[in-house]
SEKENU-56563 format. One record per residue: residue in three letters; chain; x, y, z of N, C-alpha, C, O, CB in turn. Coordinates in steps of 0.001 Angstrom, whole numbers. Glycine has a CB too. Example, Ala and Ser with C-alpha at 12.3 -4.5 7.8 and 13.67 -1.06 7.14 Angstrom:
! SEKENU-56563
   rest   kette       n.u       n.v       n.w      ca.u      ca.v      ca.w       c.u       c.v       c.w       o.u       o.v       o.w      cb.u      cb.v      cb.w
    Ala       A     13190     -5690      7800     12300     -4500      7800     13200     -3300      7800     14236     -3319      8465     11308     -4473      9046
    Ser       A     12850     -2250      7080     13670     -1060      7140     12900        30      7870     13409      1138      8039     14084      -598      5725
! end
This chain:
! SEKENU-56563
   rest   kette       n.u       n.v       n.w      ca.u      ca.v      ca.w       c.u       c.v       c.w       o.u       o.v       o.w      cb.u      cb.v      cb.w
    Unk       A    146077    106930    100622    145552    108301    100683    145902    109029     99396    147095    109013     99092    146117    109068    101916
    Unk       A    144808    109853     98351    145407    110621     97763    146274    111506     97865    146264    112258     98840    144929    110911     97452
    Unk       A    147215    111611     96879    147919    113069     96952    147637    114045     97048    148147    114514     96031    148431    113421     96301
    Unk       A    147045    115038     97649    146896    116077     97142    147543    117325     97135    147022    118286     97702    146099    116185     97358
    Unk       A    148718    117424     96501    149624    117973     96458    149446    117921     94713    149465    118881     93943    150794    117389     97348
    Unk       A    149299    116713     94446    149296    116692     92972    149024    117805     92147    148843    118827     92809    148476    115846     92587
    Unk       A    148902    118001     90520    148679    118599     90370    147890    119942     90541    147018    120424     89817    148801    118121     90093
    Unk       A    148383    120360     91576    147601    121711     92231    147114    122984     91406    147062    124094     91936    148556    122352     93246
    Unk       A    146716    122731     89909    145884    123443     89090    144853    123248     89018    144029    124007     88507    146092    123496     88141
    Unk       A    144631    122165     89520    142745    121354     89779    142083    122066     91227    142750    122608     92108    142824    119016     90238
    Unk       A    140999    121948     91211    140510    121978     92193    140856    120838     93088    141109    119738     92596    139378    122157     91948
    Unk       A    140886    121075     94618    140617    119856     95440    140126    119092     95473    140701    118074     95859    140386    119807     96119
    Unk       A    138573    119019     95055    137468    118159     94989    137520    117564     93443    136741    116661     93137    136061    118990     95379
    Unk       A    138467    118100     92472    138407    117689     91285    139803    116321     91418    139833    115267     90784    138595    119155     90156
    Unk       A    140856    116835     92477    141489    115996     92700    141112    114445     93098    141570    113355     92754    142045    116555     93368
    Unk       A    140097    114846     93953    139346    113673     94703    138900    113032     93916    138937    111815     93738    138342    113892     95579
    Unk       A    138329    114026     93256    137148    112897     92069    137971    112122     91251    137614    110957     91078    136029    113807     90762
    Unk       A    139345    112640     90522    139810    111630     89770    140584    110395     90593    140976    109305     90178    140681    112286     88776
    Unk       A    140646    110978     91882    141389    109854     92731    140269    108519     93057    140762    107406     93239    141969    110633     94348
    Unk       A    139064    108659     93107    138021    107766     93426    137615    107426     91905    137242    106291     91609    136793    108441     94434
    Unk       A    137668    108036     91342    137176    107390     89574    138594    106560     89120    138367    105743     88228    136813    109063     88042
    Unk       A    139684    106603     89461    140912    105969     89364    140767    104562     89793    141055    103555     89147    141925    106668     90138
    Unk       A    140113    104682     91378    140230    103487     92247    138815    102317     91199    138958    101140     90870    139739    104085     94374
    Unk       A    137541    103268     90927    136506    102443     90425    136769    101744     88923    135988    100922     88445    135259    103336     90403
    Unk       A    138243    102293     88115    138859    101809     87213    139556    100646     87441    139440     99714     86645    139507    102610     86799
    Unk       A    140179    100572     88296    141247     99866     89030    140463     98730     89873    141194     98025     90570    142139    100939     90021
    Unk       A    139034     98446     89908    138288     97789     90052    138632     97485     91771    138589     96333     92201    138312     96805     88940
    Unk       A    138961     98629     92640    138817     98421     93809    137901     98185     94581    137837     97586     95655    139164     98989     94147
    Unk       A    136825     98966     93638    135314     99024     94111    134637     98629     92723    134508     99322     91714    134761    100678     94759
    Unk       A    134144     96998     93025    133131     96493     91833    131821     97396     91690    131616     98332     92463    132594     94893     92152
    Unk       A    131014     97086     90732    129754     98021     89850    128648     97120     91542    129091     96138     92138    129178     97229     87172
    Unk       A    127920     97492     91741    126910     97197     93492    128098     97602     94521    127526     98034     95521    126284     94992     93965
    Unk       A    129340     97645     94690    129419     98309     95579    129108     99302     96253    128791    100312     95624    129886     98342     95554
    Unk       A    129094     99343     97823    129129    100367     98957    130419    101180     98836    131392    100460     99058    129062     99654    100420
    Unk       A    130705    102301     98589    131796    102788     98792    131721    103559    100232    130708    103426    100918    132139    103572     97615
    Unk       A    132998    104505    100753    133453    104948    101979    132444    106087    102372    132394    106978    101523    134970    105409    101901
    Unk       A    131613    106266    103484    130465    107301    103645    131678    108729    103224    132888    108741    102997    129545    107285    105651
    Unk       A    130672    109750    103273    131744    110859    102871    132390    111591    104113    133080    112585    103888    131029    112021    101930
    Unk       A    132225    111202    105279    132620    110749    106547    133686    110483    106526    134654    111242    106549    132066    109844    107059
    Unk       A    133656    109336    106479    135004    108405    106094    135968    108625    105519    137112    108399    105913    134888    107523    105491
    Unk       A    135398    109444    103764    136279    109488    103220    136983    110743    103280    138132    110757    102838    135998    109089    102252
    Unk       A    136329    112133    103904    136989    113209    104545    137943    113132    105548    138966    113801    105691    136190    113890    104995
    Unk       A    137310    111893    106487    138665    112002    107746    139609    110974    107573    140074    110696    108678    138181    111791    109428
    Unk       A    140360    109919    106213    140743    109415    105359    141837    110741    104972    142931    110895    105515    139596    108869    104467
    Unk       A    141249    111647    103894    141852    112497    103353    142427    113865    103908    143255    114650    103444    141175    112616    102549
    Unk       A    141652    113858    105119    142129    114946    105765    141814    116049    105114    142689    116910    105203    143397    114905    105978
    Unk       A    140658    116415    104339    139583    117046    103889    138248    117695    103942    137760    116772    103290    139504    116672    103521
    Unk       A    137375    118363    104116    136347    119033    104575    134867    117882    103675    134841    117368    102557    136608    120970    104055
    Unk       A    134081    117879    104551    132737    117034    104131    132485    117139    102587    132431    116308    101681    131325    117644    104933
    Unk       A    132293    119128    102691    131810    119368    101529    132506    119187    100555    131787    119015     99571    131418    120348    101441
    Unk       A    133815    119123    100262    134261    119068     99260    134624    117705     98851    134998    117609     97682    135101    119880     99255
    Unk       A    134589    116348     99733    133968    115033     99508    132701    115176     98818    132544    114609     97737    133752    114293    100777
    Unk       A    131753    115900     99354    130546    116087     98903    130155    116196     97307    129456    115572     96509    130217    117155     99544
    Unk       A    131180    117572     97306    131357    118376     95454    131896    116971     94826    131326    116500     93842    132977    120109     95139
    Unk       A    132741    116475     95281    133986    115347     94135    132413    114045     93647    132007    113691     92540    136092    114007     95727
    Unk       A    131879    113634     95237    131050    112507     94915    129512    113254     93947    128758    112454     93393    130633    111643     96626
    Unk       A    129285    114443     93876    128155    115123     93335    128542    114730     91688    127791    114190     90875    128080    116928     93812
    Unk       A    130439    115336     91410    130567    114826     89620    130312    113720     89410    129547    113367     88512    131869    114853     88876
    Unk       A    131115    112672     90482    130729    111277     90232    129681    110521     89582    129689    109677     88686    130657    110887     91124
    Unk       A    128342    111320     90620    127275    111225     90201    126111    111578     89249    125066    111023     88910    127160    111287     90761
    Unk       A    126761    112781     88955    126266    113045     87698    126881    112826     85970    126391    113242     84920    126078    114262     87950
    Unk       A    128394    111833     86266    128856    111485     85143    128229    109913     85227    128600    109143     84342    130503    111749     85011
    Unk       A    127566    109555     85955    126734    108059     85897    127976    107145     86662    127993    106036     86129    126287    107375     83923
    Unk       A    128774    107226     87483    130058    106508     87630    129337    105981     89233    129377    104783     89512    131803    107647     87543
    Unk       A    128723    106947     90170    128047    106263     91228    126662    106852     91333    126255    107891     90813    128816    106367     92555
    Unk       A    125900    105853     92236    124810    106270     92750    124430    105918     93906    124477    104798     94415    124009    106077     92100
    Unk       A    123809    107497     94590    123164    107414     95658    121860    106942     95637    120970    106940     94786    123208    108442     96161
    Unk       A    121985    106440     97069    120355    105721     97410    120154    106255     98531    120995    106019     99399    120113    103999     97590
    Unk       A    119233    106955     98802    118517    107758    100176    118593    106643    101348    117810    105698    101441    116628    108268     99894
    Unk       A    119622    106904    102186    119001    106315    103542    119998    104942    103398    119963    104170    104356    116976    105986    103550
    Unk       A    120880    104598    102263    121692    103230    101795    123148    103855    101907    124073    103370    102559    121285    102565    100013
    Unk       A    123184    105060    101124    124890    105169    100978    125353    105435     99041    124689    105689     98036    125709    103201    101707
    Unk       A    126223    105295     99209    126655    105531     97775    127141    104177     96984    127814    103393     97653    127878    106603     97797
    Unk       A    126928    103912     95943    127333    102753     95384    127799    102897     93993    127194    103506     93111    126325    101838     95471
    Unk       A    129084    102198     93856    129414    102072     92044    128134    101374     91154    127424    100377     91287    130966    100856     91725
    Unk       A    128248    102376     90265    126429    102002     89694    127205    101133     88533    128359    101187     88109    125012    103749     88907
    Unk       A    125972    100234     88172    126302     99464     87234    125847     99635     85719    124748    100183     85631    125963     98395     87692
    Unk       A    126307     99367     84770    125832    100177     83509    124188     99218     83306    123928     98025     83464    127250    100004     81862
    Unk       A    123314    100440     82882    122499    100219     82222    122124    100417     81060    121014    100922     80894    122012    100395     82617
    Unk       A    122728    100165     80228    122368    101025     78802    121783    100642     77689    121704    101310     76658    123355    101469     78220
    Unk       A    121123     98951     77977    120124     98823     77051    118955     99705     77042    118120     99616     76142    119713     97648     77132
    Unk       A    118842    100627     78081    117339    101358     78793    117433    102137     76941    116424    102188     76238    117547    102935     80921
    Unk       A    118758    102635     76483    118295    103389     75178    118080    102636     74345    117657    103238     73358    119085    104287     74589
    Unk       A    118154    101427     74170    117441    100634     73062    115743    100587     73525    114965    100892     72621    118198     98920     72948
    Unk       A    115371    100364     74350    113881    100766     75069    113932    102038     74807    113076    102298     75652    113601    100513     76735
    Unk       A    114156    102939     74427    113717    104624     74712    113679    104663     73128    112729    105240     72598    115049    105973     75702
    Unk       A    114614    104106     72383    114294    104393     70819    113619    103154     70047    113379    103517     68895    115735    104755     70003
    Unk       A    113289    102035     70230    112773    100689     69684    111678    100019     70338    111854     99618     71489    113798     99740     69677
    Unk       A    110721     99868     69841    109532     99122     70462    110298     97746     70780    110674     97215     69735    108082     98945     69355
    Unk       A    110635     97019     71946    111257     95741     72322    109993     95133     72951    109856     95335     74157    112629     95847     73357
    Unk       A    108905     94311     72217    108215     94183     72973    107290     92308     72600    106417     92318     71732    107469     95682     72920
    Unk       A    107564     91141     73207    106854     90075     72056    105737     90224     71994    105116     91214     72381    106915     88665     72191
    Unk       A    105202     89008     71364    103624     88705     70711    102680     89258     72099    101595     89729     71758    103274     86598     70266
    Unk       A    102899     89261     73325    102195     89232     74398    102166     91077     74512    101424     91903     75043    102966     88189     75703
    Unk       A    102968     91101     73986    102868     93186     74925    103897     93345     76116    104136     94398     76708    100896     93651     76074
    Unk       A    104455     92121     76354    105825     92450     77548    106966     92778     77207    107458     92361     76159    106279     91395     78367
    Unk       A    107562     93536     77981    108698     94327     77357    110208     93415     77466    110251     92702     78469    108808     95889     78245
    Unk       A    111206     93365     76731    111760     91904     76830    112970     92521     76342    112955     93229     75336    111041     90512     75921
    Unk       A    114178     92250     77107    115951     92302     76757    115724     91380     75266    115107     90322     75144    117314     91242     78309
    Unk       A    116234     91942     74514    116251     91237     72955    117200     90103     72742    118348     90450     73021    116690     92309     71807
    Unk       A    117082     88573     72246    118121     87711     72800    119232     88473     71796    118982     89486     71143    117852     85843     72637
    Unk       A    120633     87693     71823    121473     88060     70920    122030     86677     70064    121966     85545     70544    122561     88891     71667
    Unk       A    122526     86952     68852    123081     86072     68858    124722     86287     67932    124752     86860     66843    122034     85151     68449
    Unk       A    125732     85831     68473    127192     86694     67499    126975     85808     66536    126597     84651     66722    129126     86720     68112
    Unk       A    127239     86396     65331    127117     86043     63729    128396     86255     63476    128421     85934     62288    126106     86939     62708
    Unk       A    129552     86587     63760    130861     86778     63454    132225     87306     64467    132251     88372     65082    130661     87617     62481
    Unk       A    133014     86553     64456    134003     87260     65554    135471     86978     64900    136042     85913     64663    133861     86497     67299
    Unk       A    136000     88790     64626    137373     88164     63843    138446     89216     64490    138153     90021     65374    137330     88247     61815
    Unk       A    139503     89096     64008    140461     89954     64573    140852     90802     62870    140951     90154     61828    141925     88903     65536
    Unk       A    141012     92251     62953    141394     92912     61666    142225     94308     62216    142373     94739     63359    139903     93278     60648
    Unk       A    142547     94658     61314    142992     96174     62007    141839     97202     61489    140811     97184     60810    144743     96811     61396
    Unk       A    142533     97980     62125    141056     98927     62735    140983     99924     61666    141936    100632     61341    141200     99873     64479
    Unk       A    139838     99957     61137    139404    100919     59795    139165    102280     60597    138527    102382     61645    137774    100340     58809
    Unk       A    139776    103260     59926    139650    104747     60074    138875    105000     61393    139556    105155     62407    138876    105424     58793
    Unk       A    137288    105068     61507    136423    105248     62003    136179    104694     63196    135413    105184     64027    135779    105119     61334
    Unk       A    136853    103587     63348    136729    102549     64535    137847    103065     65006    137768    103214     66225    136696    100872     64316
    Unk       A    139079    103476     64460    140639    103686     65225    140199    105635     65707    140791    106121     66671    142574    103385     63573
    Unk       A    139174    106494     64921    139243    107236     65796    138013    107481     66994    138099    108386     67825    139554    108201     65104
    Unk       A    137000    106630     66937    136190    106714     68114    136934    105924     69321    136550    106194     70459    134726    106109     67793
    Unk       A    138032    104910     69149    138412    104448     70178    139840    104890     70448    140527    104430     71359    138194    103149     70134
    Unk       A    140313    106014     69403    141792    106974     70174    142639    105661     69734    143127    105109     70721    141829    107470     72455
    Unk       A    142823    105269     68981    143953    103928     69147    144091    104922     67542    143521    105957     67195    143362    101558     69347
    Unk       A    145508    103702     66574    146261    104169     65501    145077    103516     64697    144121    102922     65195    147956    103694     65290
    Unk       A    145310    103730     63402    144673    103051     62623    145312    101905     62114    146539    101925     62021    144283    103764     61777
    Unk       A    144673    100902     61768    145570     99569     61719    145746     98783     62604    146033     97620     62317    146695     99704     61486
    Unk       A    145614     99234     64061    145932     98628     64935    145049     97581     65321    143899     98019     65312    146193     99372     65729
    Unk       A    145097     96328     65671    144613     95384     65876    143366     95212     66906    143341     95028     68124    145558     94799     66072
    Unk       A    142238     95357     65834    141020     95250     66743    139983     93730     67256    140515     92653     66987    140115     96196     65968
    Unk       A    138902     93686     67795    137954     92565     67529    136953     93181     67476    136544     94144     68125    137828     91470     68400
    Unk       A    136331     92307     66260    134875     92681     65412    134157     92045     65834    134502     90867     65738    134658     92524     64006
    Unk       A    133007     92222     66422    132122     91272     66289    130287     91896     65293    129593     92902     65150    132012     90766     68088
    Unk       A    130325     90856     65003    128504     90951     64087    127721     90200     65178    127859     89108     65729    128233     89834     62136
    Unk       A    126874     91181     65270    125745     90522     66544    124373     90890     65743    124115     91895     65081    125811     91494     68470
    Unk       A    123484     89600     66058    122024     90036     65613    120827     89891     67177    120778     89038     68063    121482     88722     64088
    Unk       A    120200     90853     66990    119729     90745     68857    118128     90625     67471    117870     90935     66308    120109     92871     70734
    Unk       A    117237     89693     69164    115980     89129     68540    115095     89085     69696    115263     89087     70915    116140     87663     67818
    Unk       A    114148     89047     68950    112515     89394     69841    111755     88128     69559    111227     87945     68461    111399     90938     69142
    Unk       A    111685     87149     70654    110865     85935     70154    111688     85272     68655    110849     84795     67891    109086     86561     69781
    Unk       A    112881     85185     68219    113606     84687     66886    113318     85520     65910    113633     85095     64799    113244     83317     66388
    Unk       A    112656     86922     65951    112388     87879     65114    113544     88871     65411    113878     89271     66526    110962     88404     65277
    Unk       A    114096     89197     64208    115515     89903     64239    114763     91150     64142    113928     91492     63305    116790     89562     62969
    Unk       A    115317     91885     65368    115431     93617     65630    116385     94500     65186    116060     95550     64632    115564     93949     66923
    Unk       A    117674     94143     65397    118745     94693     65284    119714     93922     64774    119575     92702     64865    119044     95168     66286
    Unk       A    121107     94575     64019    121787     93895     63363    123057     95127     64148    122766     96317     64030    121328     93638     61574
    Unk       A    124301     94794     64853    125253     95628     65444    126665     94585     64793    126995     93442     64477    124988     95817     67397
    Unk       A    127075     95863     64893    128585     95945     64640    129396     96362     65550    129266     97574     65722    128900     96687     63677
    Unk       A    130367     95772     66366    131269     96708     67436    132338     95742     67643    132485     94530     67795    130489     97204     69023
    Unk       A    133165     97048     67570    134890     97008     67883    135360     97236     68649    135277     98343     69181    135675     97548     67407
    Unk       A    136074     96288     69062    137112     96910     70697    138598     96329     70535    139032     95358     69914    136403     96065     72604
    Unk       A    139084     97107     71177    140661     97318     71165    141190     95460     71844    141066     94865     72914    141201     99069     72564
    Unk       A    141822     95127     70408    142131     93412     70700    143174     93211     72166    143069     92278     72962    143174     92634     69068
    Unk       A    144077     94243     72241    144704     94253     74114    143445     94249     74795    142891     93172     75013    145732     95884     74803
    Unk       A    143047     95084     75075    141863     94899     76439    141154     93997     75971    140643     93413     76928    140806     96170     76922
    Unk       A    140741     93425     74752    139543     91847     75072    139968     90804     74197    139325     90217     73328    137634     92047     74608
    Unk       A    141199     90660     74578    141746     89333     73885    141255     88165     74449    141288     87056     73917    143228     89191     73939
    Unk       A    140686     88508     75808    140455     87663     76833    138810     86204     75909    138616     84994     76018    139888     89078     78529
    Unk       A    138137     87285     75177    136645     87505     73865    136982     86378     72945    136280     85388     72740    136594     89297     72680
    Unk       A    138406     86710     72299    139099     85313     71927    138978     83738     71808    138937     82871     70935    139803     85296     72515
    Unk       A    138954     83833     72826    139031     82070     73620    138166     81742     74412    138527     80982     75310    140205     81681     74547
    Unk       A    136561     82233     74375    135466     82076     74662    134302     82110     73489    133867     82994     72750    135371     82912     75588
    Unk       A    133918     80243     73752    132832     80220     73003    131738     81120     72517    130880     81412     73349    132407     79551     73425
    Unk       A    131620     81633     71250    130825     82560     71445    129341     82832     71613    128630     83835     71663    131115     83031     70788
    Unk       A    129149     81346     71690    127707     81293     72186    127450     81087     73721    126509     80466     74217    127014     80158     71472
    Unk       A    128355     81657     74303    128583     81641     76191    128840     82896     76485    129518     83204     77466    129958     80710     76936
    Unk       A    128213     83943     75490    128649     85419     75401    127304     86126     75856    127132     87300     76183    129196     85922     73769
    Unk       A    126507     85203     75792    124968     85823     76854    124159     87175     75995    124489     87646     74907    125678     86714     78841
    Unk       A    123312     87484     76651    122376     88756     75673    122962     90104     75700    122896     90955     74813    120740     89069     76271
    Unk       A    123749     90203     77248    124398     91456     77408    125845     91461     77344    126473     90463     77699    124032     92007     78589
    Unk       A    126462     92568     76894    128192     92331     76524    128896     92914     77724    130056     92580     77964    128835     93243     74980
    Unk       A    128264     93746     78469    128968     94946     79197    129218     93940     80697    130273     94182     81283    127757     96680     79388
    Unk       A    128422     92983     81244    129173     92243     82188    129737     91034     82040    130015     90227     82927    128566     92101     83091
    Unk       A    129934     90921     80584    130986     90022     80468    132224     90845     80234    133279     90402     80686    130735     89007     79376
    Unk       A    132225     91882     79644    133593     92637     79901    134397     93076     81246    135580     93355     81436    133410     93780     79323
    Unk       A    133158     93014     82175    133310     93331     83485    134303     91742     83936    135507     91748     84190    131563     93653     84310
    Unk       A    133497     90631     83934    133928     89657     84513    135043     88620     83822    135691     87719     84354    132827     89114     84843
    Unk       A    135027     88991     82723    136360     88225     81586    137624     89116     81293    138782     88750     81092    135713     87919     79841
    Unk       A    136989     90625     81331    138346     91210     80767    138836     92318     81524    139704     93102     81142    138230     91703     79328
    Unk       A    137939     92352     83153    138348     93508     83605    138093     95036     83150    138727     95871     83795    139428     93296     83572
    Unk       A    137301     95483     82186    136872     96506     81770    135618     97254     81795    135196     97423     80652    137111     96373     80960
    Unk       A    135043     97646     82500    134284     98302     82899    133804     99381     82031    134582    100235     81605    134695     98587     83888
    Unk       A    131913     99374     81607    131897    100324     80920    131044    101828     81594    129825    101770     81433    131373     99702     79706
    Unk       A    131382    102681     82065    130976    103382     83018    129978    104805     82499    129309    105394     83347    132287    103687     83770
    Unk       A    129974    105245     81071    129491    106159     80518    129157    105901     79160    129189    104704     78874    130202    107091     80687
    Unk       A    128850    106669     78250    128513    106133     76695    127817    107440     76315    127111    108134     77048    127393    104565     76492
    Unk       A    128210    107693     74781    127763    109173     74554    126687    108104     72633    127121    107191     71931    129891    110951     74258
    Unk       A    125741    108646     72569    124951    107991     71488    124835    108906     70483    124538    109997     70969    123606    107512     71883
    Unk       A    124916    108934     69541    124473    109639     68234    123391    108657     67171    123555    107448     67001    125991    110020     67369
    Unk       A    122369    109411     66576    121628    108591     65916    121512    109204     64668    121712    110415     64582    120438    108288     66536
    Unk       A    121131    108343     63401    121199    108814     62030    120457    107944     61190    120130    106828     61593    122564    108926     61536
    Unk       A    120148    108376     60005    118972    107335     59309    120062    107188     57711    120498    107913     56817    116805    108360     59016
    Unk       A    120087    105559     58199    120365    105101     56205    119559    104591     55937    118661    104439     56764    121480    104137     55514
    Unk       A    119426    103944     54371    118867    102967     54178    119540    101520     53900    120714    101537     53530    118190    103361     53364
    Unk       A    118943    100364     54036    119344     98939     54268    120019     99077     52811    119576     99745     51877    118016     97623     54594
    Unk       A    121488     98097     52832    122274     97545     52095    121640     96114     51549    120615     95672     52069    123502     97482     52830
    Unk       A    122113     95620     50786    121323     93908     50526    121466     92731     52049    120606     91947     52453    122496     92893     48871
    Unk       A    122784     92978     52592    122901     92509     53696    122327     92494     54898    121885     91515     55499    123596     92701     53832
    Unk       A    122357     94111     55379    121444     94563     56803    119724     94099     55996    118947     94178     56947    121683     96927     57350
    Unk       A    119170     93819     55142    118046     93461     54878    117545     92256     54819    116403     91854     55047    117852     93870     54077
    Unk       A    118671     91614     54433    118964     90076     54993    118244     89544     56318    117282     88828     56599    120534     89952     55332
    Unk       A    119666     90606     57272    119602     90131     58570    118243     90378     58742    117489     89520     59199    120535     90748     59601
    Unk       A    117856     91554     58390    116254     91623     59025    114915     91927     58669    113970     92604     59074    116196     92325     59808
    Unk       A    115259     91035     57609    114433     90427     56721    113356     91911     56752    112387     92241     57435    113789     88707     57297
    Unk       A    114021     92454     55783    113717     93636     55229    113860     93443     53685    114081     92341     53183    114592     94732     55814
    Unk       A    113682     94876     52799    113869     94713     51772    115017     95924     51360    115138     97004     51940    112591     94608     51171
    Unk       A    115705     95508     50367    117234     96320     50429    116282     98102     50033    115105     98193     49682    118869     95499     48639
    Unk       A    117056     99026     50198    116721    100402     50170    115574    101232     51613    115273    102404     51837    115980    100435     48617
    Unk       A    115248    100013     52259    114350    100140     53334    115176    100639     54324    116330    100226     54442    113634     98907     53731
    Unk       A    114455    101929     55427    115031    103016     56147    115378    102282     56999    114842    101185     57161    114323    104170     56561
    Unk       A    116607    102840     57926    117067    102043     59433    117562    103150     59966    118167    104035     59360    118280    100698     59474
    Unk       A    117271    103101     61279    118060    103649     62517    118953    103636     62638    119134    102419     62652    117978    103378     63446
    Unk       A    120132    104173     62804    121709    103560     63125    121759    104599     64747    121395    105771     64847    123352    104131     61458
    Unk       A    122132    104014     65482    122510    104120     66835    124456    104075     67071    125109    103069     67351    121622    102723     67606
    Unk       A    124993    105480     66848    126049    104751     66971    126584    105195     68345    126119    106103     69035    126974    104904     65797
    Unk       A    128040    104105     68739    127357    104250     70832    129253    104381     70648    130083    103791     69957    126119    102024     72333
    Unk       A    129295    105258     71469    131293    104860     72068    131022    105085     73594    130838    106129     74220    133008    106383     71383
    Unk       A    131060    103529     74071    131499    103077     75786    132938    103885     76364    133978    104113     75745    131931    101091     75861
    Unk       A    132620    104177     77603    133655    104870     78233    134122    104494     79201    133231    104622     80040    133462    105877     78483
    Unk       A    135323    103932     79850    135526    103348     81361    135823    104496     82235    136228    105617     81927    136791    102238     81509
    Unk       A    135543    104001     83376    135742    105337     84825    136597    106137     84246    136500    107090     85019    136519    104876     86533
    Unk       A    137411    106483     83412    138877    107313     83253    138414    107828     81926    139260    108503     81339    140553    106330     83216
    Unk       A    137279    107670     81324    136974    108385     79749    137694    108332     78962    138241    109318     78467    136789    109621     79570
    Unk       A    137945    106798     78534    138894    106258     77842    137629    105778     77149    136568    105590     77744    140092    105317     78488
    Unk       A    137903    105515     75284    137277    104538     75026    137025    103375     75091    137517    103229     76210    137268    104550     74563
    Unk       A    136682    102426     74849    136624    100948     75272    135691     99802     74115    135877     98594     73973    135818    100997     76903
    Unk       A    134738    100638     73456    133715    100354     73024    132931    101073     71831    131922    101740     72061    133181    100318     73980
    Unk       A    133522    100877     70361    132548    101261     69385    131567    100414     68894    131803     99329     68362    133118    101657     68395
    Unk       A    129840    101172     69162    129376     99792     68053    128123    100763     67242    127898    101903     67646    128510     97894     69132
    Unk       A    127439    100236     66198    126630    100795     65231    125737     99905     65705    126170     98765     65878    127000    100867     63714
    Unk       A    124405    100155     66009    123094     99252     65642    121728    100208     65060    121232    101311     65292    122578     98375     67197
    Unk       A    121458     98927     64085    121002     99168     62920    119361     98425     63299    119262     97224     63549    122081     98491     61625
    Unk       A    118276     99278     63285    117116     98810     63256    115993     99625     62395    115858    100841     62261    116817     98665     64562
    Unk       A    115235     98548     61859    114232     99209     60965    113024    100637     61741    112491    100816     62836    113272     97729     60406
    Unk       A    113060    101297     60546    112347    103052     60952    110998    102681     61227    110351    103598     61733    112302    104455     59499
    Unk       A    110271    101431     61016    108827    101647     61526    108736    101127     62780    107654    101260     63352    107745    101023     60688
    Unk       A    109821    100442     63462    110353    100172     64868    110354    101048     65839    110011    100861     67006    111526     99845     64870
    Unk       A    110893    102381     65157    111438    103457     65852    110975    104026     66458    110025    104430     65787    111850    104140     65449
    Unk       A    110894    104544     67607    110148    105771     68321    110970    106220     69013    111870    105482     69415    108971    105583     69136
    Unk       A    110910    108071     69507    111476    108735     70235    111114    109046     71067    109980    109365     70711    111802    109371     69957
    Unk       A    111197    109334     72494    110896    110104     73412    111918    110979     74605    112977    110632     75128    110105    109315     73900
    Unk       A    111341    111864     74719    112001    112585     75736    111584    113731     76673    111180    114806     76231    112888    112983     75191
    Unk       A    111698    113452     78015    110902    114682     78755    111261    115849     79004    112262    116109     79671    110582    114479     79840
    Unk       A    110488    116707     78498    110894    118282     78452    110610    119184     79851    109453    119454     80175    109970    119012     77196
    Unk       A    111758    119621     80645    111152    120389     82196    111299    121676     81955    110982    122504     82809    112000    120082     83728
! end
């Protein structure tokens, strides 16, 4: 049972919420789980509906669960290639829309340059893993990413072949290292290609790119996850619906 005695400067329902975003850290409740109706989890806590209600409403609007009409509530699972679809035509020779394969081009251990040590709150220096990933459309290179994560939480990344690392990263972090990525805040910006990123994608050096840069968040809004991806500007498209 939560405390709730705890810090009694919070709201009640704010208590709750970090007590159930604690447990979905703590991987009590995997990403498709059913969690406790709010039923349950009121006469559990010895608490009023509604304010189960308010705690599971933040939940849900920080992306951590989701309701399904008529199902119940469930730990939602990350989706977050949907913004590589919302900013990049992902699409092959046919017109079908297609998860981009990946493939890691590099995996090392370094300490953590400035930028990487402050999107992920760690020291600088401190011992990260790099990886170079190139994601592809039919063997046609789309993207060229860079991302760092804190070498304690995925040492596990290490000692796995890295071609058994699959197209998506976020449920292998789930199922190898215990880390869960539950939120992600994106910023986007335009350089132009280096001799290298033009390389990868078979561009020509000074040619415009997208940079997407992403910091992953686990249930507790911790970092977990810096990465940059880099795709060419005639790729690009934006959209967004205005209410």
């Amino acid at each position: 049972m939560i405390n709730l005695s705890a810090d009694e400067r919070l709201p009640l329902y704010q208590r709750l919420r970090d007590h159930l975003a604690a447990r979905i850290a703590a991987r009590d409740w995997l990403p498709g789980d059913l969690i406790p109706s709010e039923g349950e989890l009121a006469a559990l806590h010895s608490i009023s509906v509604g304010t189960v209600r308010k705690a599971i409403d933040r939940l849900v609007s920080e992306g951590l669960l989701d309701r399904q009409q008529g199902r119940g509530t469930y730990v939602r699972r990350a989706r977050f290639n949907s913004s590589l679809f919302r900013f990049f035509r992902f699409q092959s020779e046919s017109g079908e829309r297609k998860v981009p394969e990946s493939r890691i081009l590099r995996r090392e251990v370094m300490p953590a340059p400035s930028a990487a040590a402050s999107a992920l709150r760690i020291a600088e220096g401190a011992p990260v893993i790099h990886l170079s990933r190139l994601r592809m459309i039919d063997g046609e290179p789309l993207l060229s990413e860079e991302i760092w994560l804190e070498r304690a939480r995925f040492a596990t990344l290490l000692d796995l072949p890295t071609d058994t690392f699959g197209d998506l990263l976020y449920p292998l972090y789930e199922d190898r290292c215990g880390q869960m990525v539950a939120t992600a805040e994106e910023t986007l910006t335009v350089e132009v290609s280096n001799s290298m990123q033009a390389r990868l994608l078979k561009r020509d050096a000074g040619d415009p790119l997208i940079v997407i840069e992403r910091v992953a968040f686990d249930p507790d809004r911790q970092p977990i996850e810096w990465r940059r991806s880099r795709g060419p500007a005639d790729r690009f498209r934006y959209h967004v619906e205005i209410r």
